[in-house]
C-alpha positions, 0 to 999 in steps of 0.5 A: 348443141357443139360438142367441142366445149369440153375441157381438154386434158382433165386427168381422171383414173384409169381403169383396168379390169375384166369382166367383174374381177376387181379393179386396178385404178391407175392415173391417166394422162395423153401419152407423151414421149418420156425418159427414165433419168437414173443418178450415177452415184459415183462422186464426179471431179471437183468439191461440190460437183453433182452426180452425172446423170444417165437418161434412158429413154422409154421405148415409143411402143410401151408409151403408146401401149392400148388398153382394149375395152371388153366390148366397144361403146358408142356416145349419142347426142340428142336435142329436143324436138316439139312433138316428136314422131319417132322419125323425128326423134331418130332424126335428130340423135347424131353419134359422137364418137365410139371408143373400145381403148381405154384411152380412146374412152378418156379421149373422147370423154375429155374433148366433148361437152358433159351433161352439165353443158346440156340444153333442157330435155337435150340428151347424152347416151353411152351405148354397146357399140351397134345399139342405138338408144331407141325404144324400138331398136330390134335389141332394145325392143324386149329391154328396158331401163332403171330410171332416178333423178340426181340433182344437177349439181351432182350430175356431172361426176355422177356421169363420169362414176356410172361410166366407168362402172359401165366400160369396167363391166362392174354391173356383171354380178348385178344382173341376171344370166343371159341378161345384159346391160347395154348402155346409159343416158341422162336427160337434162330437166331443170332442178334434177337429171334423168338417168337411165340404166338400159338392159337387154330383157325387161323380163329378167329385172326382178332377178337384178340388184342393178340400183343397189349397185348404182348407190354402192358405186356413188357412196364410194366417191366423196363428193356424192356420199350425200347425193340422193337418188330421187324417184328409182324406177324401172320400166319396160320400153314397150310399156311407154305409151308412145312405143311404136314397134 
C-alpha cells in the first residue's frame, strides 16, 4: 500500500518536553516567512486617515528554529504475507521515513497514510531509530509488548495521542529502571485494531504501570473519553510460538 495518501498540512500540536517533565503544547504549522506588523499611533494628515503602519520582518533563522527530539524514530510499514517465514515477514517491512526534529516528526506524520488507510493484517510501527519491530531483532529479543484492541473508529486519533506520548517520553515514569520503551504499532483487523506498546526487558513488567498510562493519556482527549481498551495483555516476544532466535 503507497504512503502518499495522507492529508497534508493538518495542524496538530506541538509538543516540547524533556524527559518526563511536564509538557508545553504549542500550535504547529509548516514554517513559512512571516512579519510582525505594529501600528504607529501617531494621527496621520487628513480627517479620517488610518495609523501608518511599521512592518518588520521576522529573522528566517528564528522562523526555521528545529526542536530536537530526545531520541530519533523511525516509521515501518508492513503488508500481509500468506504464511510468512521470518525471511518473508523481514522482506516485505520497508521504512518510511525517521524523524528526530519535532517538525520533521509532523512532517512525515501529515504526508503519509495513517492506520485508518490501512489494508487488513497490514501494519505501521513507530520505533527508536536502529530497532526494527521484529521479535528477533538482537534488542528486542528480551523484550516484549502491551497488547489491547481499540475499536477502529477511534484508531486514528488513538495513533496520533500514543505518538505523541512516545517522542514526549511521557511513558518515563511508567516503566521501570533500566527498562525502555522502544517503540508502537498497530495492526489493522476488521471490526477493531491491534496496538502494541514494546519495551526492552520482558522481565521488568510487573514493575511498569505502562496500560494505566495508556488509559490516563486516552481520557485526556474528548473524542476517546468513551474509548475502550479491549483485551490488554502483555506478553514476551520469545513466548510466541513462531519466535525463531
Amino acid at each position: 500500500m503507497g504512503f502518499g495518501s495522507g492529508i497534508i498540512g493538518r495542524e496538530r500540536p506541538l509538543i516540547v518536553g524533556n524527559g518526563s517533565a511536564a509538557f508545553r503544547q504549542h500550535t504547529f504549522r509548516q514554517p513559512q516567512p512571516q512579519q510582525v506588523t505594529s501600528l504607529d499611533t501617531k494621527p496621520n494628515s487628513g480627517a479620517g486617515a488610518l495609523p501608518a503602519v511599521t512592518v518588520t520582518p521576522i529573522p528566517s533563522d528564528i522562523v526555521m528554529t528545529k526542536i530536537p527530539l530526545k531520541r530519533k524514530w523511525t516509521f515501518w510499514h508492513d503488508k500481509i504475507v500468506a504464511n510468512p517465514t521470518p525471511a518473508s515477514y523481514t522482506e516485505n517491512l520497508k521504512t518510511v521515513a525517521e524523524a528526530d526534529t519535532v517538525q520533521g516528526f509532523w512532517s512525515v506524520y501529515n504526508n503519509t497514510a495513517g492506520p485508518e488507510k490501512l489494508g487488513l493484517r497490514c501494519s505501521l510501527h513507530f520505533m527508536h531509530k536502529g530497532v526494527k519491530p521484529l521479535w528477533e531483532d538482537p534488542q528486542n529479543e528480551r523484550g516484549g509488548a502491551w497488547n489491547f484492541r481499540i475499536a477502529k473508529a477511534s484508531t486514528p486519533v488513538v495513533w496520533r495521542e500514543l505518538l505523541m506520548a512516545l517522542v514526549g517520553e511521557q511513558f518515563e515514569d511508567n516503566i521501570a529502571p533500566g527498562d525502555e520503551i522502544f517503540g508502537l504499532s498497530v495492526s489493522a483487523r476488521w471490526n477493531s485494531d491491534i496496538f502494541q506498546i514494546w519495551n526492552m526487558d520482558s522481565s521488568l513488567k510487573e514493575s511498569s504501570t505502562v496500560m494505566d498510562k495508556v488509559t490516563a493519556i486516552l481520557a485526556n482527549v474528548d473524542s476517546l473519553k468513551d474509548v475502550e481498551i479491549q483485551s490488554p495483555f502483555y506478553k514476551a516476544h520469545k513466548d510466541h510460538e513462531h519466535f525463531n532466535k
